[in-house]
N, C-alpha and C positions, 0 to 999 in steps of 0.2 A: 504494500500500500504506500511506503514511502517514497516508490520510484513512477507510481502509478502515470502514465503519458497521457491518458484520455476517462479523464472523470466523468460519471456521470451528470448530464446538464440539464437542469428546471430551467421549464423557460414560462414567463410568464408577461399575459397581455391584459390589459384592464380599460381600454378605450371603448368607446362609448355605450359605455352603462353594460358594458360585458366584461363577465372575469372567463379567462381563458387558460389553463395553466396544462401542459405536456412534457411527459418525460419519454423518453425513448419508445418506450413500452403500452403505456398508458397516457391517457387525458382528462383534462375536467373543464366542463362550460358551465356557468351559471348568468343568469340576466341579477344585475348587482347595481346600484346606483348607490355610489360611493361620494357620502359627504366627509371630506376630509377635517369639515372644524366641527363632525358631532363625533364624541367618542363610542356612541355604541355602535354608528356604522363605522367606525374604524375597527374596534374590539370584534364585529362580526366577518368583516373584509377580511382581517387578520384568521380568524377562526376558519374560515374556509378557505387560504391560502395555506395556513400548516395542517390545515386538515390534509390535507391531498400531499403535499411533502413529507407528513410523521414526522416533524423538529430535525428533519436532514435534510438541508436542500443542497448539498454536493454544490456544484457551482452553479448559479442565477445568472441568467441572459433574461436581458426584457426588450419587447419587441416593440417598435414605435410604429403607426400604421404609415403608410405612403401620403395619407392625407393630410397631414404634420410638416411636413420636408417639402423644400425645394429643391426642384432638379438640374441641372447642367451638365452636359457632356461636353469637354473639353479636348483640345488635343494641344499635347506640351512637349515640347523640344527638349524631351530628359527620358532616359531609361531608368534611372538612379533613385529611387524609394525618398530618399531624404531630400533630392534635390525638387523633387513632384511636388513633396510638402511645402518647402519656403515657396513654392510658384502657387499653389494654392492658398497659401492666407493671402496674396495679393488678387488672383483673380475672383475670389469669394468676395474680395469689397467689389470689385469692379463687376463681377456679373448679377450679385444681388442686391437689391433693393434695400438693404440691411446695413447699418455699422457694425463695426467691426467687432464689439462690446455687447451689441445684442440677438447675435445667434452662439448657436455651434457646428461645426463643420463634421462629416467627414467626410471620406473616399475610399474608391474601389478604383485600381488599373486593371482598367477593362486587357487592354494589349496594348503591343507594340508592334512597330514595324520597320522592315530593312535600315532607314534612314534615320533613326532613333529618336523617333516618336512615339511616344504615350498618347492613347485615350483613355480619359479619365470619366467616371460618374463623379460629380460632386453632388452632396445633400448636405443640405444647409434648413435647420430647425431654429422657431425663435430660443431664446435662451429662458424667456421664462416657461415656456411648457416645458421644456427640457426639466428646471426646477422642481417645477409640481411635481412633475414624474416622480423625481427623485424622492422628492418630500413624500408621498404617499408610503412608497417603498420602503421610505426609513421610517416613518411612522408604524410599522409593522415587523421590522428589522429586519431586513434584505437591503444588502446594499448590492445591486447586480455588476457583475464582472465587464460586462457588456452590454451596451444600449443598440439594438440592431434595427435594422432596415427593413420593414416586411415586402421593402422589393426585390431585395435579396435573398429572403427567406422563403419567401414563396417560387424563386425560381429555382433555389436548391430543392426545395419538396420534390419540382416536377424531375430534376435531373436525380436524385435518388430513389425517383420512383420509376426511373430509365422511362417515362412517356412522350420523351423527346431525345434526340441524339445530341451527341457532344462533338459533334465531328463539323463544328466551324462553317456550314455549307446551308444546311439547312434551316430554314425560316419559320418560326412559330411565335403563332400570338396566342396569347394566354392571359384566360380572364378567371381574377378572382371575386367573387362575390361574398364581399361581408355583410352584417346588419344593415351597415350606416352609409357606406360606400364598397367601390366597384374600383379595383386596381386594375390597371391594363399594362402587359409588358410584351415588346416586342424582341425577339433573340434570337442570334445562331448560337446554337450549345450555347456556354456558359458567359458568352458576349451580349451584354445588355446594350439593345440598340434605340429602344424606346421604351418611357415608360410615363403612366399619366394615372391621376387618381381622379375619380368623379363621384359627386354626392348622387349616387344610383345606386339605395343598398337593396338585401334580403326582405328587408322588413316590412315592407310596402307588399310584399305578396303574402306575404301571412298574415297583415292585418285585414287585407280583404278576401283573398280565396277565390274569386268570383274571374269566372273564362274572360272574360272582357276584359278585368283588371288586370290580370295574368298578360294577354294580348299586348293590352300600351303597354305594361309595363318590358316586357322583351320587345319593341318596338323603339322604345325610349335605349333602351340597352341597345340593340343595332344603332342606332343615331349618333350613340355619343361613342363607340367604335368606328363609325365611318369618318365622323370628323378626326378623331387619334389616329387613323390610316392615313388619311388624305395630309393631316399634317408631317408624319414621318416620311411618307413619299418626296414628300417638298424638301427633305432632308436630306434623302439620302436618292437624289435623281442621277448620280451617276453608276448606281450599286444595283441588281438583282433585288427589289421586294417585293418579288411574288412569295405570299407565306402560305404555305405547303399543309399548315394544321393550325385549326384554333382549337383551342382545350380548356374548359372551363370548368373551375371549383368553387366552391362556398357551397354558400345557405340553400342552393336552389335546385336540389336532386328532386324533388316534387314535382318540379314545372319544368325539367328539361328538354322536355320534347318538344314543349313548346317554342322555347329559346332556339333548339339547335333545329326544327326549322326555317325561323328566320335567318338565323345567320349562314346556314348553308346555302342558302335561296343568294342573300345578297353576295358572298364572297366567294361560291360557287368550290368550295373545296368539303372538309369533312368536317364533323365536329365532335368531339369527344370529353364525354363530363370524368370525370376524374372526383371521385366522392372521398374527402379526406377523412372527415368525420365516421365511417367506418369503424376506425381505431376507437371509435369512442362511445359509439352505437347511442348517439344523441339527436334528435330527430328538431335542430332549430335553427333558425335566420343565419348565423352566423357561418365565418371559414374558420379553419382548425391545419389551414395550410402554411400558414406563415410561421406559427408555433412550433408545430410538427416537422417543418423544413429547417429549424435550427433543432432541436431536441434530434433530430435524429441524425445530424451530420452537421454537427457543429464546427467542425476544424475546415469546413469551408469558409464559414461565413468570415469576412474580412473585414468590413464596415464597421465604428464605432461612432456612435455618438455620442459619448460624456463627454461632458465637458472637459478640456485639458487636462486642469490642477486633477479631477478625478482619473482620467487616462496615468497621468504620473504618480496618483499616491498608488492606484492602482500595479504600476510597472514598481515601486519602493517595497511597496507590501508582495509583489511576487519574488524580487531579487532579493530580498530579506529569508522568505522563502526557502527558497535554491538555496542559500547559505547555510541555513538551518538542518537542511536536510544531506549538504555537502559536509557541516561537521559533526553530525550524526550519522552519516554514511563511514568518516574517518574515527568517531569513536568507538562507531561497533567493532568497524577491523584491528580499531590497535586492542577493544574487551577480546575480539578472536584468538588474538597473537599472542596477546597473554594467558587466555585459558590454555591455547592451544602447547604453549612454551610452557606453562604450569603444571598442565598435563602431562607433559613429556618427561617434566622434569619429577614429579611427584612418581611418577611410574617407574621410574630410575631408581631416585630413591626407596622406595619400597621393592625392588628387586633386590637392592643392594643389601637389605636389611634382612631379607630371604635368604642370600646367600651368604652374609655372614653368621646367620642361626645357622644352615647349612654346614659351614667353616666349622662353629664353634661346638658340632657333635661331632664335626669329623676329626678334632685335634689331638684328642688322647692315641686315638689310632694314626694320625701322623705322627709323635711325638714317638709312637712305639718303632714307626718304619724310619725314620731318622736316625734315629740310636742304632737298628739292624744295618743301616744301610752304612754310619759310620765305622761300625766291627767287621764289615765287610771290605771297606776299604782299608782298612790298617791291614786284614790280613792281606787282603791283593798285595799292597804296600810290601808288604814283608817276607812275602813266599817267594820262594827261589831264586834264583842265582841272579850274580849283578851287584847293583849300586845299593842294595835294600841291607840294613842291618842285619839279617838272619843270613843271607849270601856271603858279605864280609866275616862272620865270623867262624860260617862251613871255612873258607879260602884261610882264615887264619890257621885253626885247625888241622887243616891240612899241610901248611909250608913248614911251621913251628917244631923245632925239635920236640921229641917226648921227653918228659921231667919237666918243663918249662906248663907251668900254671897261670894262667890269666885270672885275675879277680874282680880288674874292673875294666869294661871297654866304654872308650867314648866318641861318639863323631859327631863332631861344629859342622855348623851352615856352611864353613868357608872349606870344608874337605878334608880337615886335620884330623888325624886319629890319633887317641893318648893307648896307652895299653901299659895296664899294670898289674902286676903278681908277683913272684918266687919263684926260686928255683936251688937245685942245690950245690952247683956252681956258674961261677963267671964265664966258663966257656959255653955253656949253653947259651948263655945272653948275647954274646958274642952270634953264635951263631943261627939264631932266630934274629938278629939284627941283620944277618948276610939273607936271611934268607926273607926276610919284606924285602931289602935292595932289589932283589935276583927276582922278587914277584912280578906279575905281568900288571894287577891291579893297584902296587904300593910303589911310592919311591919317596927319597929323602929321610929312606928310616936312621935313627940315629939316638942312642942308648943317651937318654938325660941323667939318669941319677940309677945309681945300685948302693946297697948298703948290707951287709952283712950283720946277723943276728943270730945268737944259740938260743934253741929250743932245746932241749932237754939233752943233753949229752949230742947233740946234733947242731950242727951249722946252716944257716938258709940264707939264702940272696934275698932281697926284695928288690924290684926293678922298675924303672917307667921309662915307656920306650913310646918317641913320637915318631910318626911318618903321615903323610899326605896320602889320601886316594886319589890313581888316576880317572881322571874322565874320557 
């Protein structure tokens, strides 16, 4: 939900003495005459507005009808979004009747072409309806994202509901029928080429019913389309406006037939009613096209009309937004990084702590193979022949005259051998001295010290005798 790209959109209409409000899905019409300075029609306006939201209006578009607005198609020597805008607050004074202080503007870039040119819709509304708008709105608490254009709204309805092509070529007029008034737009695909509002609504045939009534009244409705044709002809006399389909929606699925054969008779092509209301299975005066043409593909719609300072707190309060949801997108990753690392690291730890209880069962049993393993190597060390003490003193053994006793042997790190005993004379020491010389493992032997001592009626040598092991 934090990344969500396309919320859902309430979109709501409340002009003349109708509330209109549609979401995607669903709709709601009721006939309302709304006094803004009584509070219990505001307290009931309100009551059937979040009735139909349930206290979630996701994001608020409000829909201003065509009859509200001023129109002008422009063509402006700019391709560049921002540069179409400063050319627009100047042509807005110069083509409206208006100061500059008392409407509000916006636009649609219809296209461009090879030589980089714009044609522009501009819609220019006074600034105090604009107001009221707002003030009712806020009197109920919706403050809407977006103030749109039911000229644009109602041509998206027709192009999401594919009853017209988008393919730039073909030409269709399209009549909506509200209560109060009668929108007229002429278009190829998504190019607005004309468009006119006329007080010619629904409500004049429901108040009377009557065939005759019915008669003027689709008679009055062809009049005031032959005059909106005849004047875009005057428009656009160097271009193809033969229009290929008129298609008509609002209030007036009752008296269709009546309608489409006058106008098939005067324009001599087809006609096709297009029943919005449908979705809403509400059988009154009004259209449900305009509404329904933003709720259900709103990321079309491009036109704004709030006022400025609103467009900018508007854009402050979205980049404030995006920020929000930018260092909440980087606090979750670095809460990830750290669980994720905490994690990792806790898991280590508690392994480690596994295998040192591990360790500390298995240690009496190491401590016993250690000691086995040291007695093992001393004896390695010590068995046979060679440089090892038990070798040395087989070879002494061996070379050493007999009578000649050893009592004590010793060998240093540095190779020295000491050798001391008895014997029972000098000539044997003598010649256990010749014979380390003459050994292949001894050299440098050489008698330190002898001393003669009587043991009991008997004589003995004691002796120490040093030489060096070869390597």
């Amino acid at each position: 939900m934090l990344f969500k790209k396309n919320p859902e959109i309430a979109v709501i209409d409340f002009s003349n003495n109708w509330l209109k409000l549609a979401l995607p899905d669903k709709t709601y019409v009721a006939q309302f005459n709304l006094d803004i300075n009584n509070k219990a029609s505001r307290r009931e306006f309100a009551r059937l507005v979040w009735g139909f939201l349930k206290s979630n209006p996701k994001t608020v578009y409000s829909c201003l009808p065509r009859q509200f607005v001023t129109v002008r198609f422009l063509r402006l020597p700019s391709v560049n979004e921002s540069e179409i805008e400063k050319m627009l607050e100047f042509e807005a004074i110069k083509q409206l009747p208006f100061s500059g202080q008392d409407i509000v503007t916006g636009h649609i870039t219809l296209s461009a072409d090879e030589k980089g040119y714009s044609r522009v819709m501009l819609a220019a509304a006074q600034k105090d309806v604009i107001e009221k708008h707002q003030q009712i709105l806020k009197a109920i608490g919706i403050a809407p994202d977006k103030l749109c254009l039911s000229t644009e709204a109602v041509l998206n309805f027709f192009l999401f509901t594919s009853r017209i092509n988008q393919d730039q070529k073909t030409l269709y007029l399209l009549v909506d029928v509200d209560s109060a008034s009668t929108e007229l737009i002429i278009s190829r695909g998504r190019d607005i080429l004309f468009t006119r509002s006329f007080s010619h609504g629904a409500i004049a045939l429901y108040d009377s019913g009557a065939l005759t009534r019915v008669r003027q009244w689709a008679d009055t409705l062809k009049e005031h389309i032959k005059l909106s044709y005849v004047a875009f002809k005057k428009e656009y006399t160097a271009t193809d406006v033969k229009v290929a389909k008129i298609v008509v929606t609002g209030g007036v699925s009752k008296f269709f037939s009546q309608i489409d054969n006058n106008l098939s008779k005067e324009f001599g092509v087809s006609v096709e009613f297009l029943d919005a209301r449908q979705q809403a299975s509400h059988d009154k005066p009004v259209s449900l096209t305009a509404v329904l043409g933003v709720a259900l593909s709103a990321d079309k719609i491009k036109m704004n009309l709030l006022p400025q300072e609103i467009k900018l707190a508007t854009e402050r309060k979205k980049e404030k937004s995006e920020i929000f949801k930018f260092y909440s997108l980087v606090f979750a990753i670095l809460c990830c990084i750290i669980i994720v690392i905490g994690g990792r690291f806790l898991c280590k730890q508690l392994y480690i702590n596994h295998l040192g209880r591990q360790l500390a069962q298995l240690k009496p049993y190491a401590q016993k193979a250690a000691a086995l393993s040291d007695k093992i190597k001393i004896i390695r060390r010590q068995s046979g022949e060679g440089d090892t003490a038990l070798g040395m003193l087989a070879e002494l053994y061996a070379i050493i005259p007999n009578g000649l006793k050893i009592s004590n042997f010793s060998l240093n790190d540095d190779g020295s051998i000491v050798l001391r005993g008895n014997c029972d004379s000098m000539a044997l020491i003598f010649s256990a001295v010749s014979a380390l010389e003459a050994s292949e493992n001894f050299k440098n032997a050489k008698l330190v010290s002898a001393n003669k001592r009587r043991i009991a009626q008997a004589e003995t040598v004691d002796f120490n005798i040093n030489c060096i092991l070869k390597h």
